[in-house]
PARO-274203 format. One record per residue: residue number from 0; residue in three letters; x, y, z of N, C-alpha, C in turn. Coordinates in nm, 3 decimals. Each point is the difference from the previous one (the first is absolute). Last residue first. Example, Ala and Ser with C-alpha at 12.3 -4.5 7.8 and 13.67 -1.06 7.14 Angstrom:
<sites>
SITE   pos   code       n.u       n.v       n.w      ca.u      ca.v      ca.w       c.u       c.v       c.w
SITE     1    SER     1.285    -0.225     0.708     0.082     0.119     0.006    -0.077     0.109     0.073
SITE     0    ALA     0.029    -0.572    -0.007    -0.089     0.119     0.000     0.090     0.120     0.000
</sites>
This chain:
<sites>
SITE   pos   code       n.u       n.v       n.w      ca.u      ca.v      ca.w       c.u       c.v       c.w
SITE   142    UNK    -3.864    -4.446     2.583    -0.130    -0.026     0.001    -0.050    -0.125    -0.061
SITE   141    UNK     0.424     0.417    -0.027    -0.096    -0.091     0.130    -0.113    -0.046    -0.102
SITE   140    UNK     0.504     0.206    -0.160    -0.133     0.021    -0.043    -0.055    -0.068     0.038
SITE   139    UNK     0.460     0.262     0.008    -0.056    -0.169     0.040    -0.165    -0.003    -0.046
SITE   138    UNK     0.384     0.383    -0.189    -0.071    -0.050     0.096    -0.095    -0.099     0.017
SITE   137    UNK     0.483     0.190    -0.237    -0.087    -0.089    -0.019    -0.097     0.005     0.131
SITE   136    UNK     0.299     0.371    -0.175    -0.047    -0.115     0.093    -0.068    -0.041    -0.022
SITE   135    UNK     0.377     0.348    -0.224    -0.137    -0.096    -0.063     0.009    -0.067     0.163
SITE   134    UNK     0.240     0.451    -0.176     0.003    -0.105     0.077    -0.126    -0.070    -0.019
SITE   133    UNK     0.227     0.324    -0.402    -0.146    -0.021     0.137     0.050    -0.126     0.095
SITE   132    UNK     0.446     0.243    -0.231    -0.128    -0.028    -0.053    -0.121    -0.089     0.100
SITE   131    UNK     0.379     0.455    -0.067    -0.067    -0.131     0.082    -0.103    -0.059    -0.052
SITE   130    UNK     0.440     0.266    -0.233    -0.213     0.003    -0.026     0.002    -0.153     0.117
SITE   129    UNK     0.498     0.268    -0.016    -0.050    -0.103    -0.047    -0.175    -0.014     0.017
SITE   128    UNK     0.334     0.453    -0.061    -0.067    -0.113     0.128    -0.100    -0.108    -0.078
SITE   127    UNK     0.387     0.255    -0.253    -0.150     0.038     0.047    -0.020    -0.130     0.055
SITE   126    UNK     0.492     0.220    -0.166    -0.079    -0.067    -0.032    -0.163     0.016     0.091
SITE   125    UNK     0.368     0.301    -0.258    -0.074     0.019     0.099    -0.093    -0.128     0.038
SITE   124    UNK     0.451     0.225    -0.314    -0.088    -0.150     0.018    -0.049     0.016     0.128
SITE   123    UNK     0.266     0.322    -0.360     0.027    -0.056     0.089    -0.163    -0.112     0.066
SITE   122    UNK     0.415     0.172    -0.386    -0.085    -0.046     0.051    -0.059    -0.036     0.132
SITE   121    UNK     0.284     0.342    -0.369    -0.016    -0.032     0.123    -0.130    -0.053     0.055
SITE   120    UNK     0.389     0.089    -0.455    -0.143    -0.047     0.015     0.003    -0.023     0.179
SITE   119    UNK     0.440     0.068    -0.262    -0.105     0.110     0.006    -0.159    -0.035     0.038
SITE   118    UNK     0.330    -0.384     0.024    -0.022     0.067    -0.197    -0.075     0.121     0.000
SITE   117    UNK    -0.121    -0.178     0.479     0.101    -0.086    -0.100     0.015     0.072    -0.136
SITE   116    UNK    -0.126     0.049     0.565    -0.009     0.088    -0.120     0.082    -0.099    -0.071
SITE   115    UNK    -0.349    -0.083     0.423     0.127    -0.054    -0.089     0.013     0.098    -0.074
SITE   114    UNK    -0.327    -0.165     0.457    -0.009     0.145    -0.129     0.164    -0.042    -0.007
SITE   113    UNK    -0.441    -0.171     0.296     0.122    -0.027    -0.007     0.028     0.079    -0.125
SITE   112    UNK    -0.313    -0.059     0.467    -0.030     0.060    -0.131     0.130    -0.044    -0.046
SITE   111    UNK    -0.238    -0.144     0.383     0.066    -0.064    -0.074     0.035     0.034    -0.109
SITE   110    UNK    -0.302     0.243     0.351     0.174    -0.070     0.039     0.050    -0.076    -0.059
SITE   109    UNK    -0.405     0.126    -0.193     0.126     0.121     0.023     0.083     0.028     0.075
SITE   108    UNK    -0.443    -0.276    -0.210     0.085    -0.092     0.099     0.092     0.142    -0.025
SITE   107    UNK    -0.472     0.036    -0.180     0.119    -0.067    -0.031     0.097     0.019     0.182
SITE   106    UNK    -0.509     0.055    -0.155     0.056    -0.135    -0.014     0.159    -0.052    -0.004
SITE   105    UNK    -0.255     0.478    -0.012    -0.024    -0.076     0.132     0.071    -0.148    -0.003
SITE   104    UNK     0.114     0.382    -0.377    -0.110    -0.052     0.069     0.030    -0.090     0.121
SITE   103    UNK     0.284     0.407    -0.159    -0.067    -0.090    -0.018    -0.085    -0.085     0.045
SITE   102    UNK     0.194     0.481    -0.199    -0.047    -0.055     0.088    -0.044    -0.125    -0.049
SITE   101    UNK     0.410     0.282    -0.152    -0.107    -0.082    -0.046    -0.064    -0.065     0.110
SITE   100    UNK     0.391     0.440    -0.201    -0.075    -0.097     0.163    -0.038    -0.090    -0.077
SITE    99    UNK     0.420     0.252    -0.162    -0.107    -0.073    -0.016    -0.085    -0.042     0.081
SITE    98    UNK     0.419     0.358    -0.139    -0.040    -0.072     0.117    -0.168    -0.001    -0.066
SITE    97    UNK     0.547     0.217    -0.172    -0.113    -0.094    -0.054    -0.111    -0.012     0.132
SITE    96    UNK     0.518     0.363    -0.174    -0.135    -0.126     0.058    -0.121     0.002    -0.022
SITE    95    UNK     0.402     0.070    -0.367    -0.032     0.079     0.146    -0.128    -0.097     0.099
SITE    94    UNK     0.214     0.017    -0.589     0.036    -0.013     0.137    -0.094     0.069     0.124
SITE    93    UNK     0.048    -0.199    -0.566    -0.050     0.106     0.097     0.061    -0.052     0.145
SITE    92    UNK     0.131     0.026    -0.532     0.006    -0.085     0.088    -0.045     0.081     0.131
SITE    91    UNK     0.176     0.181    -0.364    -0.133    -0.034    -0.071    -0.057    -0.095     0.161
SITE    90    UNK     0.387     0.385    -0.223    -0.065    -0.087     0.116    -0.104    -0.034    -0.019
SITE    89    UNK     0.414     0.173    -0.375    -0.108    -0.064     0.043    -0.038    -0.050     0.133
SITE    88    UNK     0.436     0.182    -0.127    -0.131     0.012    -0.145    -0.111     0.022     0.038
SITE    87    UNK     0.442     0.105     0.349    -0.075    -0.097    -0.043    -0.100     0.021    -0.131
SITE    86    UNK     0.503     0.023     0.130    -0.072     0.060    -0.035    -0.120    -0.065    -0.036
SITE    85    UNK     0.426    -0.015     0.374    -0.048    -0.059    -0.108    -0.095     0.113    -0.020
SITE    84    UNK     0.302     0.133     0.321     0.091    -0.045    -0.128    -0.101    -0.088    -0.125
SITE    83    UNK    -0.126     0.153     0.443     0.025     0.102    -0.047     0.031    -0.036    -0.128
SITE    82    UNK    -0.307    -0.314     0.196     0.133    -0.002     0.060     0.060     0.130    -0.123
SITE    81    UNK    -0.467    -0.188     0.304     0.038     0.099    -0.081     0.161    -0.043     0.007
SITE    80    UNK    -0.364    -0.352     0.204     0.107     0.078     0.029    -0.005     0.067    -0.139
SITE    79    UNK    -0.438    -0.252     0.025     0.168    -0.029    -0.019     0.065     0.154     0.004
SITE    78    UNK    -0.441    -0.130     0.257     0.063     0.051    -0.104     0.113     0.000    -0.004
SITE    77    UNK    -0.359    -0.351     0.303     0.116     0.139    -0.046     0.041     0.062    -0.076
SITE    76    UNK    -0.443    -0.279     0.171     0.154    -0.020    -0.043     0.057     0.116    -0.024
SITE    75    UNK    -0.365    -0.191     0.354     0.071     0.069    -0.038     0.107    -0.005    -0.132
SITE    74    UNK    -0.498    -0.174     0.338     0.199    -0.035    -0.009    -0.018     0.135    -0.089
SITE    73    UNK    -0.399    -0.346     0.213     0.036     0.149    -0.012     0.114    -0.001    -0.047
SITE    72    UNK    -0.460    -0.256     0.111     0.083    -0.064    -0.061     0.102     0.155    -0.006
SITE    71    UNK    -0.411    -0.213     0.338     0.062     0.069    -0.069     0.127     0.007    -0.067
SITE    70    UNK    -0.484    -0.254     0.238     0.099    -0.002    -0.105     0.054     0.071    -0.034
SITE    69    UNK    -0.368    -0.062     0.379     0.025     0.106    -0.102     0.127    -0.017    -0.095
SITE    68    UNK    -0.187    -0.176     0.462    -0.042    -0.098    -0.136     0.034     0.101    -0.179
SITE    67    UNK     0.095     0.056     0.544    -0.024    -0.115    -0.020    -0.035    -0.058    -0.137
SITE    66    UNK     0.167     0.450     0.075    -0.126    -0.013     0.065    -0.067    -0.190    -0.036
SITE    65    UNK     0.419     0.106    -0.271    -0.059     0.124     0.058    -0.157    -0.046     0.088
SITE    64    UNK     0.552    -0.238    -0.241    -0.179    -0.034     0.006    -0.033     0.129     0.151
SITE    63    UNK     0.405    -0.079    -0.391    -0.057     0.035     0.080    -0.141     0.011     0.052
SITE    62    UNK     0.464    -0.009    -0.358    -0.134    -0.061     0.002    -0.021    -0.047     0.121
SITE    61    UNK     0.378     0.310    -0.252    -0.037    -0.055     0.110    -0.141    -0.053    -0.054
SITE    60    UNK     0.515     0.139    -0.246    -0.162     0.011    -0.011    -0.062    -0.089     0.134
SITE    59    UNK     0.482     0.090    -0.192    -0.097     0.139    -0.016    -0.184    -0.039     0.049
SITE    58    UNK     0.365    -0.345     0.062     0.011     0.110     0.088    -0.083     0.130     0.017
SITE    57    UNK     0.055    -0.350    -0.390    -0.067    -0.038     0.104    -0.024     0.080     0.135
SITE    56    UNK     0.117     0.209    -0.502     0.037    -0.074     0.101    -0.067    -0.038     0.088
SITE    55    UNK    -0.104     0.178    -0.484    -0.045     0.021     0.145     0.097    -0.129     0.072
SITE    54    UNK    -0.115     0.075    -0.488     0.185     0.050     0.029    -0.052     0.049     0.184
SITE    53    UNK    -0.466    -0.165    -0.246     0.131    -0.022    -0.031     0.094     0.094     0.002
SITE    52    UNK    -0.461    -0.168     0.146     0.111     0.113     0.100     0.129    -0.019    -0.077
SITE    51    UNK    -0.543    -0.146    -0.032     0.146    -0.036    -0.085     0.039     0.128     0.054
SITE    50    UNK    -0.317    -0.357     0.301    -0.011     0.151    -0.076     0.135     0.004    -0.110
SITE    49    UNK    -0.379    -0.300     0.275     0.083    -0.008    -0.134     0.025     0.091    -0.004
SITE    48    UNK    -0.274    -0.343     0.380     0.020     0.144    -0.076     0.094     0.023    -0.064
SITE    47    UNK    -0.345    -0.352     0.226     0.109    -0.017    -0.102     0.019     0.117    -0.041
SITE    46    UNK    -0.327    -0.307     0.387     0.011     0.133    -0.092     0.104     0.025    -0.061
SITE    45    UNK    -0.144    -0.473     0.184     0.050     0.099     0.017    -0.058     0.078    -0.050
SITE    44    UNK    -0.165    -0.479    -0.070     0.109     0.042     0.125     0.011     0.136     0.050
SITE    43    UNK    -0.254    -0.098    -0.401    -0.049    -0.051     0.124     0.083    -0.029     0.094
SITE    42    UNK     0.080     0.421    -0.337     0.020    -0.125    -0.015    -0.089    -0.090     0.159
SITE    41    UNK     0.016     0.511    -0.242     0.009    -0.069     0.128    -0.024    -0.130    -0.055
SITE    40    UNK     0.287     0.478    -0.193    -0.130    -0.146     0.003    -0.043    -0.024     0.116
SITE    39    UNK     0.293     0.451    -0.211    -0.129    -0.050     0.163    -0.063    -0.096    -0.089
SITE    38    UNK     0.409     0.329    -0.189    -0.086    -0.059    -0.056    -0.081    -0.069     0.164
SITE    37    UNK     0.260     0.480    -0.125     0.017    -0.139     0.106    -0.111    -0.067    -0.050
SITE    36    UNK     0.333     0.501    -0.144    -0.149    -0.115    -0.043     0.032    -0.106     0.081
SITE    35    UNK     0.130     0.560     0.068     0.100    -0.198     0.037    -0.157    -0.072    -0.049
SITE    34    UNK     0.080     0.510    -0.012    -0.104    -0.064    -0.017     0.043    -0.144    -0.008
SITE    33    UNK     0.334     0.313     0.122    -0.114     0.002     0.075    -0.100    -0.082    -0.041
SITE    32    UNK     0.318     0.055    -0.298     0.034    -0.076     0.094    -0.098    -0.032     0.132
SITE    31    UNK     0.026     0.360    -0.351    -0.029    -0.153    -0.052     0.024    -0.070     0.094
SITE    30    UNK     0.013     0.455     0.121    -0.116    -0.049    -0.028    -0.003    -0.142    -0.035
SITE    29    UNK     0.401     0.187     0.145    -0.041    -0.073     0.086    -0.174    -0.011    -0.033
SITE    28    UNK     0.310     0.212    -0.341     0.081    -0.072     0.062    -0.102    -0.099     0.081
SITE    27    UNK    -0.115     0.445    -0.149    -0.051    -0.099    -0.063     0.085    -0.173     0.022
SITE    26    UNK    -0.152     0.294     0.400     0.114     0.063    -0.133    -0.051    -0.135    -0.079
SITE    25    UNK    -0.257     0.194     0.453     0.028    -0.085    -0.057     0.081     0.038    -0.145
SITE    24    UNK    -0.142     0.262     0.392     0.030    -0.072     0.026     0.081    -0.148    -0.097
SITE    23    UNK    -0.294     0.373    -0.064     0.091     0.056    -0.071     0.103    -0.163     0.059
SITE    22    UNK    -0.440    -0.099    -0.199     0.032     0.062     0.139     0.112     0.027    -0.022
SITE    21    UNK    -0.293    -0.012    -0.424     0.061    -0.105     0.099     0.117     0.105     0.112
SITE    20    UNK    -0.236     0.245    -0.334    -0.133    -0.034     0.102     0.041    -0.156     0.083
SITE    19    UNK     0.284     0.283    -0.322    -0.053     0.122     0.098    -0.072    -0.106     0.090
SITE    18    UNK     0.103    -0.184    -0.382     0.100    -0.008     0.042    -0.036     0.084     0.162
SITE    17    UNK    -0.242    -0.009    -0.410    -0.059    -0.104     0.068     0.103    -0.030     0.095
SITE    16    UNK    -0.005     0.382    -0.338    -0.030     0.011     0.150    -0.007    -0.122     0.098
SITE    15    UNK    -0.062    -0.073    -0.511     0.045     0.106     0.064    -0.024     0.044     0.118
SITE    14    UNK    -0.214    -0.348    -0.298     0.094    -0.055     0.103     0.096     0.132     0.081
SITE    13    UNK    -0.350     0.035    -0.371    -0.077    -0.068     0.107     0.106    -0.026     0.097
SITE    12    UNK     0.120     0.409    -0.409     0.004    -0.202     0.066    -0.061     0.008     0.118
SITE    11    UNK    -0.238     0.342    -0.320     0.101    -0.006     0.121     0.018    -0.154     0.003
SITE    10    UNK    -0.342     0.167    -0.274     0.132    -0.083    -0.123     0.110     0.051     0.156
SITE     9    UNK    -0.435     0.204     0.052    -0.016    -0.174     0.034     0.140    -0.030    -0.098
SITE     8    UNK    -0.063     0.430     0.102     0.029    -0.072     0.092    -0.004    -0.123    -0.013
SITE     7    UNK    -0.136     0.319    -0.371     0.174     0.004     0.047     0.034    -0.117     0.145
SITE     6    UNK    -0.432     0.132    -0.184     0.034    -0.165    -0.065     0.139     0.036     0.075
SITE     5    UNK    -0.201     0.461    -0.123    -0.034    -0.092     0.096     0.008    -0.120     0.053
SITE     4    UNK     0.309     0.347    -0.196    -0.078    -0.141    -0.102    -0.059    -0.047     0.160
SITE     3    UNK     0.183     0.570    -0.091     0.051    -0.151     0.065    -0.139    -0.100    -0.010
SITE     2    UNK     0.148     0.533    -0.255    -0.093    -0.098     0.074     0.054    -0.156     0.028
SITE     1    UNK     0.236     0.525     0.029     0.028    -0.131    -0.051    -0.133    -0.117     0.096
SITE     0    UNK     0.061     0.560    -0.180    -0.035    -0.097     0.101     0.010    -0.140    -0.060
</sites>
């Protein structure tokens, strides 16, 4: 009889299987991509969003406003064509789609939203309703 090292389980890699538990839906291709980073200031004009979409065409990507105030940012890039004759090494570069909400606050203006892609970077600019400020009356004072 062959006795087995109680301890035998804890020297298992921690990362085995960790493949089983992302949706089958997703390949390792469209995991990196899915998680699109977007930076959110708000400046005293606007709100200011940032995402890096680099090798994204302007076409691939929509920005879209949801239920009057919901910010959504979405697109796509593509995977480069297979061509029988090359051989590839290395894919490292992720592909597939993306989509960002961001609810926002009450102060902004989202018929004026405006959105650019430059150098891979997609900005886009939500400016915010100008702060009324108190009406003052002077009232007369009898007597």
């Amino acid at each position: 009889m062959v006795r087995r090292c109680p301890f035998a389980d804890l020297w298992v890699d921690p990362f085995d299987g960790f493949c089983s538990i992302v949706p089958a839906s997703w390949d390792s291709d469209t995991a990196g991509f899915a998680n699109t980073r977007v930076d959110w200031k708000e400046t005293p004009e606007a709100h200011v969003f940032k995402a890096d979409l680099p090798g994204v065409k302007k076409e691939e990507v929509k920005v879209e406003v949801e239920d009057g105030n919901v910010l959504v940012i979405s697109g796509e890039r593509t995977k480069e064509k297979e061509n029988k004759k090359e051989k590839w090494h290395r894919v490292e570069r992720s592909s597939g789609k993306f989509v960002r909400r961001f609810q926002l606050p009450e102060n902004t203006k989202m018929e004026d939203v405006k959105a650019g892609l430059e150098n891979g970077v997609l900005t886009v600019t939500v400016p915010k309703v100008e702060a009324k400020k108190p009406e003052v009356k002077a009232i007369e004072i009898s007597g």
